[in-house]
C-alpha positions as CSV (number, residue, x, y, z in Angstrom):
1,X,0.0,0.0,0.0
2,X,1.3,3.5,-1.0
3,X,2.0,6.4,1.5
4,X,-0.9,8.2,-0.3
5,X,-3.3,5.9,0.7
6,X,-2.1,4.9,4.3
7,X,-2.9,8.7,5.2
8,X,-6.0,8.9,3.7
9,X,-7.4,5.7,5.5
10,X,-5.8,7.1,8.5
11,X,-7.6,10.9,7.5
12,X,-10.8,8.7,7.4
13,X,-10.7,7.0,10.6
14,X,-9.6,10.4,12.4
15,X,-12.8,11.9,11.1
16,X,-14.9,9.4,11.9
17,X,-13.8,9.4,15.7
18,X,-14.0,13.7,15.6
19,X,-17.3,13.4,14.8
20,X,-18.3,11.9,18.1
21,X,-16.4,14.1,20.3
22,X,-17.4,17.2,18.2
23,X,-20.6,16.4,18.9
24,X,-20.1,15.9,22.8
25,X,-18.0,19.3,22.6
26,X,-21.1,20.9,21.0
27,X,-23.5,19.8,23.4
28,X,-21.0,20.8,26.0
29,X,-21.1,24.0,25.0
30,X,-24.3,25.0,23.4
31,X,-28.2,25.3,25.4
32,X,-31.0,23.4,23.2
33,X,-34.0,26.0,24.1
34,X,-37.6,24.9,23.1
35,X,-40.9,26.9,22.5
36,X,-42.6,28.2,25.6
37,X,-40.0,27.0,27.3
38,X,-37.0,29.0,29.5
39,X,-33.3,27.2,30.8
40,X,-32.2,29.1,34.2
41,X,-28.5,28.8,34.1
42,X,-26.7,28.7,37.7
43,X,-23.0,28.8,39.4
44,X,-22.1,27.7,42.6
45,X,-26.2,28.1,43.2
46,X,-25.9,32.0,41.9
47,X,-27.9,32.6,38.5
48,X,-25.5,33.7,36.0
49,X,-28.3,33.8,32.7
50,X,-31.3,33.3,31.4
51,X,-32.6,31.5,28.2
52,X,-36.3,32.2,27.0
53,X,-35.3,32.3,23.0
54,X,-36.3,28.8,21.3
55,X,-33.2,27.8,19.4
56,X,-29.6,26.8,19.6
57,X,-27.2,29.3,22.1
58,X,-23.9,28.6,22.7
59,X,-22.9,29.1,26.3
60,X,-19.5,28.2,26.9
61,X,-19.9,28.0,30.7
62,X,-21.8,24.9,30.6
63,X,-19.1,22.5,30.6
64,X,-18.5,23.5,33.8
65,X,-18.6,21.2,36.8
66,X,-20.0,23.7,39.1
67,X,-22.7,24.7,36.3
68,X,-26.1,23.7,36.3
69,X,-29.7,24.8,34.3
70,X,-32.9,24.0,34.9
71,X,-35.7,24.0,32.5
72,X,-38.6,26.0,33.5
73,X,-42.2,25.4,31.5
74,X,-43.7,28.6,30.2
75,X,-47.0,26.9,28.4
76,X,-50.2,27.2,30.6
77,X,-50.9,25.1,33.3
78,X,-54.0,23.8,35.1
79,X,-54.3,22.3,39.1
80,X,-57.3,20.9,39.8
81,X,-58.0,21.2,43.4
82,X,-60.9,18.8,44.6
83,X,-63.1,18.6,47.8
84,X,-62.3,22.1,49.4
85,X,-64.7,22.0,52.4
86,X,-65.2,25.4,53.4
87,X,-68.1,26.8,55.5
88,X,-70.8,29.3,54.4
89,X,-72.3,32.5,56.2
90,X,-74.4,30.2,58.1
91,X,-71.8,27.4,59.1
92,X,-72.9,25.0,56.5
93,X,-70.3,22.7,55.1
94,X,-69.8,23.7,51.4
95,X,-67.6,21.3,49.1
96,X,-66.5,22.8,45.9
97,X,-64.2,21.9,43.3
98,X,-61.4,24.8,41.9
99,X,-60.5,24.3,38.3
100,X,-56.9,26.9,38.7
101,X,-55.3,27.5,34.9
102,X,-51.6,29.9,35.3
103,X,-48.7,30.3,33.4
104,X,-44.8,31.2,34.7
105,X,-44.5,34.4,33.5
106,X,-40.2,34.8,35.6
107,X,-39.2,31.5,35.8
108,X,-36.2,33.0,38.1
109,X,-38.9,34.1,40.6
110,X,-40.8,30.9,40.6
111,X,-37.5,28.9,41.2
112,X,-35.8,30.8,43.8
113,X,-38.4,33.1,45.6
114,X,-40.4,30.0,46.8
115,X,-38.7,26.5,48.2
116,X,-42.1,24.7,46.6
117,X,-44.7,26.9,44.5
118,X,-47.0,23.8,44.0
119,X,-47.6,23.5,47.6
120,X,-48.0,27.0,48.2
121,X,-50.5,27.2,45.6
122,X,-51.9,25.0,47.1
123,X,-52.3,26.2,50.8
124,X,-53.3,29.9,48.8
125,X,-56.1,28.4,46.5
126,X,-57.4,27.0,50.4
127,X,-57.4,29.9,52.3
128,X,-58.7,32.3,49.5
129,X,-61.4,29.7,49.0
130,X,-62.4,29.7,53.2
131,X,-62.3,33.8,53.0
132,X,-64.2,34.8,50.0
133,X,-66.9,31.7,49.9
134,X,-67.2,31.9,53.9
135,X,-68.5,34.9,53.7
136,X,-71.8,34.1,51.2
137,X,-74.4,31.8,51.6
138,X,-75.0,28.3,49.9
139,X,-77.7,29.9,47.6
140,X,-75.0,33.1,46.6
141,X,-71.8,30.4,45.7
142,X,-74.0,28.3,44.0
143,X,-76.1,31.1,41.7
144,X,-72.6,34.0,41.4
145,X,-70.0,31.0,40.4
146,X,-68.7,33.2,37.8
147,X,-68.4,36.6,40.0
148,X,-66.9,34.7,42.8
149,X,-64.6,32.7,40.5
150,X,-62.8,36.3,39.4
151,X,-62.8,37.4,43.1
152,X,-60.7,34.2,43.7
153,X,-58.6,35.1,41.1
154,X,-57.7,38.9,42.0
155,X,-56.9,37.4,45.8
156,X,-54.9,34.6,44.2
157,X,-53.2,36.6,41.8
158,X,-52.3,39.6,44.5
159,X,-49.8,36.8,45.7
160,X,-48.7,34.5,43.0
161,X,-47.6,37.6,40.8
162,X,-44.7,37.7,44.0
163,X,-43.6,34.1,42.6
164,X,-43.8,34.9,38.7
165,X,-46.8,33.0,38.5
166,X,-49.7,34.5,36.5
167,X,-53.1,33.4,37.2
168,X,-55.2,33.6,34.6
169,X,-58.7,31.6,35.1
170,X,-60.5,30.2,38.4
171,X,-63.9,28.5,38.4
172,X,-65.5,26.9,40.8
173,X,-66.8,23.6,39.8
174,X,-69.4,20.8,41.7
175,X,-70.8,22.5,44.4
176,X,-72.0,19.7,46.9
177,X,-73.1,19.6,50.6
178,X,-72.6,17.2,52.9
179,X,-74.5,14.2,53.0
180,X,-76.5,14.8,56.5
181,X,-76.1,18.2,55.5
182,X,-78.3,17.9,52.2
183,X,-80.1,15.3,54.0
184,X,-81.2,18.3,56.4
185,X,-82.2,20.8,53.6
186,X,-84.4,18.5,51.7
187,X,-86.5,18.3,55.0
188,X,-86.0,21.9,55.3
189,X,-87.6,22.4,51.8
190,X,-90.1,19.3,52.1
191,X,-91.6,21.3,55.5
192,X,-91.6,24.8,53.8
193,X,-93.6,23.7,50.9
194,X,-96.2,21.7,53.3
195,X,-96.5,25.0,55.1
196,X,-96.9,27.1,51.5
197,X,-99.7,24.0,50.5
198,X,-101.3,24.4,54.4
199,X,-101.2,27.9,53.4
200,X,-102.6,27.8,49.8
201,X,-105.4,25.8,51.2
202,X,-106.5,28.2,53.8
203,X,-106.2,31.5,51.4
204,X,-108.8,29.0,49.2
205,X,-110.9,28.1,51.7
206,X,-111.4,31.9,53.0
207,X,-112.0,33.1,49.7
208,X,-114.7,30.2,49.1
209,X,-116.3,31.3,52.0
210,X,-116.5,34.9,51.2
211,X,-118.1,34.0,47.5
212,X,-120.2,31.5,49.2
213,X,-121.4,35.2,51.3
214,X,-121.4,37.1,48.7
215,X,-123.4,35.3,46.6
216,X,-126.3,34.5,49.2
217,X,-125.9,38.7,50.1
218,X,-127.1,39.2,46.1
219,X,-129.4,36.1,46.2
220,X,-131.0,37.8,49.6
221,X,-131.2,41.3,47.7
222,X,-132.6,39.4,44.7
223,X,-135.8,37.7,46.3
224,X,-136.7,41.1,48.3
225,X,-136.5,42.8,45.7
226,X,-138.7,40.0,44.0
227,X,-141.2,40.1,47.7
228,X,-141.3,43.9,47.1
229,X,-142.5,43.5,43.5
230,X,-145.2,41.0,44.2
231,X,-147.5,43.7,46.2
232,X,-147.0,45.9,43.1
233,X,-148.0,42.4,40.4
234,X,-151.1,42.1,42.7
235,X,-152.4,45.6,42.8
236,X,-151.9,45.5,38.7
237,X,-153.9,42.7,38.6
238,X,-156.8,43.6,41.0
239,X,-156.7,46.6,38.5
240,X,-157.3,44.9,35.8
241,X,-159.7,42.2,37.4
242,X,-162.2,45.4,38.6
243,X,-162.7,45.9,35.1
244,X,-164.8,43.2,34.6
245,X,-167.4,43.7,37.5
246,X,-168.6,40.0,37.5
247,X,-165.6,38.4,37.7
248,X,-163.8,40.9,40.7
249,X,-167.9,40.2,42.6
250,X,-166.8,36.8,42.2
251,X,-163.2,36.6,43.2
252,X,-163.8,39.0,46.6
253,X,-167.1,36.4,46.8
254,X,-164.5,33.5,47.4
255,X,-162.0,35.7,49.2
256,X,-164.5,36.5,51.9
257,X,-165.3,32.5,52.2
258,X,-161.1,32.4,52.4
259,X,-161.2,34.6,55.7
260,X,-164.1,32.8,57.1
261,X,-161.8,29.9,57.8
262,X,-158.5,30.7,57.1
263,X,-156.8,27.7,58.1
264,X,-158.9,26.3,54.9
265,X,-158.5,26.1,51.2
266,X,-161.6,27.3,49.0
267,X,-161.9,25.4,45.8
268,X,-164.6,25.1,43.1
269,X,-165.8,21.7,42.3
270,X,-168.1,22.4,39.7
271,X,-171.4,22.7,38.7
272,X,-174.3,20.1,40.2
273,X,-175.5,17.0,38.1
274,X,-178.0,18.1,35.8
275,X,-177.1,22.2,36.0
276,X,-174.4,22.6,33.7
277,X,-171.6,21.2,31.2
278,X,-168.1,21.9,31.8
279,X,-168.2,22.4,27.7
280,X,-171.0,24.8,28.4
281,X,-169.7,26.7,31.2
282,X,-166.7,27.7,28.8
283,X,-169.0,29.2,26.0
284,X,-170.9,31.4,29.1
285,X,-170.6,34.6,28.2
286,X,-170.5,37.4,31.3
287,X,-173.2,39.8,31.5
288,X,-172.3,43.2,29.4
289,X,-169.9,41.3,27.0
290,X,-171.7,40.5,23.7
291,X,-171.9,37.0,22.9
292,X,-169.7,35.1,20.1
293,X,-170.2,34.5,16.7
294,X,-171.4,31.2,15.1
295,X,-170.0,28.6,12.8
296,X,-172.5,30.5,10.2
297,X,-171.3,33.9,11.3
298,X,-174.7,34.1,13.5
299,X,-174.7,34.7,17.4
300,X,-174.9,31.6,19.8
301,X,-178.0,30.5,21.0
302,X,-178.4,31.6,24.9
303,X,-177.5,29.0,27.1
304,X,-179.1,28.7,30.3
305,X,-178.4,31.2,33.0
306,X,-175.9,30.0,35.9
307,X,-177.2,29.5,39.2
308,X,-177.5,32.2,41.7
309,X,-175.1,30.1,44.1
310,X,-172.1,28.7,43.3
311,X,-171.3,25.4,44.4
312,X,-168.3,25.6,46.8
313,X,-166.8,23.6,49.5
314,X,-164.7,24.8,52.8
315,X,-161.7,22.0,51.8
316,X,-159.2,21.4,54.7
């Protein structure tokens, strides 16, 4: 084998074993960033820089013994903080359910001005939660969820913002009671609506009564009014019965027999056997009233005259 060649083979292999350590000099020497995403670079516990820019940087520093980073997420971030028993304005056990979403906004802050932000958040999300929703009733947290979700987020965010931690949304999820608790409120409710139906029923029962007045008040005016008419109705009548002379003689006749014996009713029975036809007595015509006119258009034969006393009995 040449000279030529022996180099070239020995170029090769040297290449091949530089690309390996190149590579582990690179990534000595060079911070990989990624999107939403920020590498806290620290000596001897002291922080020397910060990298937020996605990309490739070269920092030198990094091979380093005493160097170290720490990758800090920037994307958004949810904790979902279940069961939070917390008492209402009345000292009922509420449980609700916080749904927290935040985002690191100074990764530097939320590293080194808290030993553990989780827990923290934690212990904050609790306390806000016993001041604000302590001070409403059950009715109030479970209607103003939405108001009282940004109230929880102004407290929160008054003290996060101290650890570079920006909250963004709180709601308040699954409002519950306790079971003896809600055990006790459906009784509540069962005895207020038997009171409102005990009440219902009376208010109904009052106002039947005072139609049931009312009504025999107008039915009371109605019939004296009626009994004050029926004078009037008579004296018409006795009017109009005086103009036929026979048949008033004949009605005061039988209203003097009446008064006789008042505790007795006066009826006519009829004419004796022999005297006169019922058919007959109804084609009688009164004295001073001309008589009727034939089938012929002639007058009626005279019947015969009635008798001169009536056939009457006292009846009991």
């Amino acid at each position: 084998m040449s000279g030529g060649n022996i180099e070239l083979v020995i170029g090769i292999v040297i290449g091949v074993l530089a690309l390996p350590i190149a590579f582990f000099v690179l990534r000595g020497v060079t911070m990989e960033v990624e999107d939403e995403e920020a590498v806290l670079v620290t000596s001897f516990g002291r922080l020397v820089r910060t990298f937020k820019e996605p990309g490739l940087h070269v920092y030198l520093g990094k091979a380093l013994p005493w160097t170290k980073h720490t990758r800090v997420s920037l994307r958004r971030d949810f904790r979902h903080f279940k069961n939070v028993h917390v008492n209402d304005e009345r000292g009922t056990t509420v449980i609700v359910d916080l749904w927290l979403e935040f985002r690191v906004v100074d990764p530097a802050r939320a590293i080194f001005s808290v030993a553990d932000w989780n827990r923290s958040l934690t212990n904050l999300v609790a306390h806000a939660a016993t001041s604000i929703l302590g001070s409403r009733e059950f009715r109030q947290i479970l209607n103003d969820r939405t108001e009282l979700g940004t109230l929880l987020q102004n407290d929160i965010s008054h003290e996060t913002t101290r650890w570079g931690i920006e909250i963004e949304n709180v709601f308040i999820r699954n409002v519950s009671l306790l079971p003896e608790v809600s055990r006790q409120m459906f009784e509540t409710i069962a005895a207020r609506l038997e009171r409102a139906k005990a009440h219902v029923d009376e208010v109904g029962r009052l106002q039947v009564a005072q139609l049931e007045a009312d009504t025999s008040m107008r039915v009371a005016d109605l019939v004296a009014e009626a009994k004050g008419q029926y004078p009037e109705a008579v004296g018409r009548a006795l009017a109009e019965v005086k103009k036929k002379p026979t048949i008033f003689k004949a009605y005061n006749e039988l209203y003097d027999l009446s008064l006789m014996r008042p505790h007795r009713t006066v009826t006519f029975r009829g004419f004796g056997e022999g005297e006169l036809r019922a058919a007959d007595a109804a084609m009688v015509v009164p004295q001073g009233e001309s008589p009727a006119a034939g089938p012929n258009g002639g007058p009626i034969p005279h019947l015969p005259a009635l008798p001169a006393r009536p056939d009457i009995e006292l009846k009991r």
